[in-house]
BAGU-628119 format. One line per 4 residues: their letters; for each residue x, y, z of N, C-alpha, C. Coordinates in steps of 0.05 Angstrom, whole numbers. Example, Ala and Ser with C-alpha at 12.3 -4.5 7.8 and 13.67 -1.06 7.14 Angstrom:
2
AS	264,-114,156,246,-90,156,264,-66,156 ~ 257,-45,142,273,-21,143,258,1,157;
end
This chain:
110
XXXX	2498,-1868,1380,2498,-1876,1352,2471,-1869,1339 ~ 2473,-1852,1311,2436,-1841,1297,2437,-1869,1282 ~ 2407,-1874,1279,2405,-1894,1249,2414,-1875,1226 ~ 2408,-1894,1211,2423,-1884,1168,2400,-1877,1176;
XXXX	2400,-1851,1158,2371,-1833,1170,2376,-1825,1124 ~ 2398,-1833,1112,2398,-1829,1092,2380,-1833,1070 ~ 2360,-1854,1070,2342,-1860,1056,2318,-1836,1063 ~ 2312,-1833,1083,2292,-1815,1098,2295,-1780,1089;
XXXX	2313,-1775,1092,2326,-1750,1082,2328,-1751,1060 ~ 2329,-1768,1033,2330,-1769,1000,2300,-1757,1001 ~ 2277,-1761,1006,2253,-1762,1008,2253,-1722,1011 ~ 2263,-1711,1027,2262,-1682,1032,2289,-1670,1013;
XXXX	2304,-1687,999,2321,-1665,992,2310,-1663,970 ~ 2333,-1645,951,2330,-1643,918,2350,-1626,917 ~ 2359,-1623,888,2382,-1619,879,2383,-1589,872 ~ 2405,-1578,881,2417,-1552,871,2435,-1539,872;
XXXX	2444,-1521,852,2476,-1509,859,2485,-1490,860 ~ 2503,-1486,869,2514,-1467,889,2550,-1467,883 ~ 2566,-1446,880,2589,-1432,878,2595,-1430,905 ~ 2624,-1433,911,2643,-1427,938,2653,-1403,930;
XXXX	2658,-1393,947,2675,-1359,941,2697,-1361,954 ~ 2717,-1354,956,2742,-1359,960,2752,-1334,968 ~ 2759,-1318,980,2770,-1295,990,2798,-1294,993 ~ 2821,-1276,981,2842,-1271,990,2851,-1251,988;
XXXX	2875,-1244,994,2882,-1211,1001,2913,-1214,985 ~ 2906,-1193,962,2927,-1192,943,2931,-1150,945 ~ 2954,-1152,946,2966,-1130,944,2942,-1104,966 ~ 2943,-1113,992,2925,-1107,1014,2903,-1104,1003;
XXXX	2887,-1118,982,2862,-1119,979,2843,-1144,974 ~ 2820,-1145,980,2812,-1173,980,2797,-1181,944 ~ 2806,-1197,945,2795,-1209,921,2780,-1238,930 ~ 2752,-1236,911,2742,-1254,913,2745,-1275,887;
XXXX	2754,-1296,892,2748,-1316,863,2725,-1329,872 ~ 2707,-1338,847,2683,-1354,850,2691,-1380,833 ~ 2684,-1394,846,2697,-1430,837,2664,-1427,819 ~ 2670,-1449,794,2645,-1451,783,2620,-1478,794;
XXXX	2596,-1463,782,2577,-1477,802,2574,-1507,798 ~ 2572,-1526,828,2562,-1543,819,2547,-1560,832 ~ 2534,-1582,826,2509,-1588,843,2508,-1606,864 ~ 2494,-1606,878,2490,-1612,913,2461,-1622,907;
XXXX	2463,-1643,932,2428,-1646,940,2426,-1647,972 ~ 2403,-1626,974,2403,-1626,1000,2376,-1601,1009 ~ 2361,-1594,1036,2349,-1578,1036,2349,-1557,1048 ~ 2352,-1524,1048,2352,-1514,1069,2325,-1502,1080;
XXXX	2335,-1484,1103,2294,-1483,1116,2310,-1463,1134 ~ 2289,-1446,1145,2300,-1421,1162,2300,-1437,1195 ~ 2319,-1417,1206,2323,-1427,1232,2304,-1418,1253 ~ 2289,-1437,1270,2257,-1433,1286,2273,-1415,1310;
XXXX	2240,-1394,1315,2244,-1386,1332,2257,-1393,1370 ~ 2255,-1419,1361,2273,-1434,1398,2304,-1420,1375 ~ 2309,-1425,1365,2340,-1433,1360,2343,-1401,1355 ~ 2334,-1387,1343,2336,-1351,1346,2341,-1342,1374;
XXXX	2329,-1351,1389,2329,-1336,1418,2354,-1342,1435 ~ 2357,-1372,1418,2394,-1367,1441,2422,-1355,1430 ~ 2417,-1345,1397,2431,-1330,1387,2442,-1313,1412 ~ 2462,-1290,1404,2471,-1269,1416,2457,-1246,1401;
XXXX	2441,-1230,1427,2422,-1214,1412,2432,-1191,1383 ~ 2455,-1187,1381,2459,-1173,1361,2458,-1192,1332 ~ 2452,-1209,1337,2456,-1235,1317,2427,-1240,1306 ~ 2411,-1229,1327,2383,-1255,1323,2367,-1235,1303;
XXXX	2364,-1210,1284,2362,-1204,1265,2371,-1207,1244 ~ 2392,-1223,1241,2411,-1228,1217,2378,-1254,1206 ~ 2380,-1258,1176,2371,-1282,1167,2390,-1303,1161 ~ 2374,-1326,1183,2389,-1351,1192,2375,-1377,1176;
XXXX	2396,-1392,1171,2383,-1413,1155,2403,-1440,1161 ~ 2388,-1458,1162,2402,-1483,1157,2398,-1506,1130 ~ 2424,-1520,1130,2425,-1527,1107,2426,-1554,1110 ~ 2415,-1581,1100,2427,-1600,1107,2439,-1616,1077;
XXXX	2464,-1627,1086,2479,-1635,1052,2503,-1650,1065 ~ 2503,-1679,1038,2522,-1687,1040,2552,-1666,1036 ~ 2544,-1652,1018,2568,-1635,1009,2582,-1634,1029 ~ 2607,-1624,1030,2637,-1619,1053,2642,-1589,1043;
XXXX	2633,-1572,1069,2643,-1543,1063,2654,-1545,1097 ~ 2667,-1528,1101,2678,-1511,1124,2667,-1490,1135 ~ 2672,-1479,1164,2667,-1451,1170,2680,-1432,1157 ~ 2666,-1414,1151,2678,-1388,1142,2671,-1396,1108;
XXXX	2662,-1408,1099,2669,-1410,1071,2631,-1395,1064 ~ 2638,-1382,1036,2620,-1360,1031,2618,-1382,1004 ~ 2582,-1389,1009,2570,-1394,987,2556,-1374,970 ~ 2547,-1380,945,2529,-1362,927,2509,-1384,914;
XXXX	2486,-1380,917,2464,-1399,900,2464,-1388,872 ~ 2436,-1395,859,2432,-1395,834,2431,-1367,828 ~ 2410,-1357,845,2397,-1325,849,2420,-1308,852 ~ 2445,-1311,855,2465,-1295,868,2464,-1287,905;
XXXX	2447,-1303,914,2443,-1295,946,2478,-1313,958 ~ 2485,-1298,978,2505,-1313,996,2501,-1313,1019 ~ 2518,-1337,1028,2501,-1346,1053,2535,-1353,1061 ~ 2543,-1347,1085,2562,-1345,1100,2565,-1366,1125;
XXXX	2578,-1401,1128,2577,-1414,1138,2590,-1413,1166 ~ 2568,-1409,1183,2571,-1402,1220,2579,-1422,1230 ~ 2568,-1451,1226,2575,-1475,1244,2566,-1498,1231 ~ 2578,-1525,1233,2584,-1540,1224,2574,-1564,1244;
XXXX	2555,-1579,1239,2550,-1608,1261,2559,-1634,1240 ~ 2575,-1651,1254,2576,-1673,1249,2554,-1688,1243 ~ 2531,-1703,1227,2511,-1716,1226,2519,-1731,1198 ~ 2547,-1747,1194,2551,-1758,1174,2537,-1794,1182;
XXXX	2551,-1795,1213,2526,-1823,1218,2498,-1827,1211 ~ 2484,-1804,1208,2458,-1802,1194,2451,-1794,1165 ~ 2486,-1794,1148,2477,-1790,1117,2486,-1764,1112 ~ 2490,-1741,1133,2489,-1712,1124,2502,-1697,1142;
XXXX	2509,-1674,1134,2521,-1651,1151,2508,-1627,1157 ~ 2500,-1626,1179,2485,-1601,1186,2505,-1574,1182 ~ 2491,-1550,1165,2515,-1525,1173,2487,-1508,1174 ~ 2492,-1483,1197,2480,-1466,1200,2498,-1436,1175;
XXXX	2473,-1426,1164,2486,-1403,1148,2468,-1381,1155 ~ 2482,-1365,1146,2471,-1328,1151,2476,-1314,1123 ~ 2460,-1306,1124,2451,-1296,1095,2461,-1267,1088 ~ 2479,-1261,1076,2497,-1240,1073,2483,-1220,1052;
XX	2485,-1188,1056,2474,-1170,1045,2492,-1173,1023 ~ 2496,-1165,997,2502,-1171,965,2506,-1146,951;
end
């Protein structure tokens, strides 16, 4: 069982928004819709070198980042920030006992 780690984590986040991309395949081609943006609080920070090295080495060049946010996304789901950068959601930890959801993202060429 984590403590409410929620008050502790208000202290490091701050607010910002971000678009879901939606991918589907219409007439064998993919179309992307972009849902419009909206705001989240939460922080992300690049993934440390311990956690790079157990990647699979064709992986551990990609830019890796984690995010932490109440928000509810899924794997596979393709965000876009303010800047237009996307970030492509790898994995998903449960840490709602502590206020938040950890997702690891990878930062997609544009």
């Amino acid at each position: 069982m984590f403590p409410d780690m929620t008050d502790v984590l208000a202290g490091f986040t701050k607010p910002f928004r971000f678009a879901v991309i939606s991918k589907t395949v219409v007439d064998y081609e993919v179309a992307e819709a972009k849902a419009t943006l909206e705001w989240a609080t939460g922080v992300r920070q690049p993934l440390t070198p311990q956690q790079l090295r157990i990647k699979p080495e064709g992986q551990r060049s990609w830019k890796w980042w984690t995010l932490w946010t109440s928000k509810r996304l899924k794997v596979d789901d393709v965000i876009q920030d303010e800047s237009n950068r996307q970030y492509r959601i790898m994995e998903v930890s449960d840490w709602t006992e502590a206020g938040h959801l950890k997702f690891e993202l990878m930062e997609q060429a544009t």
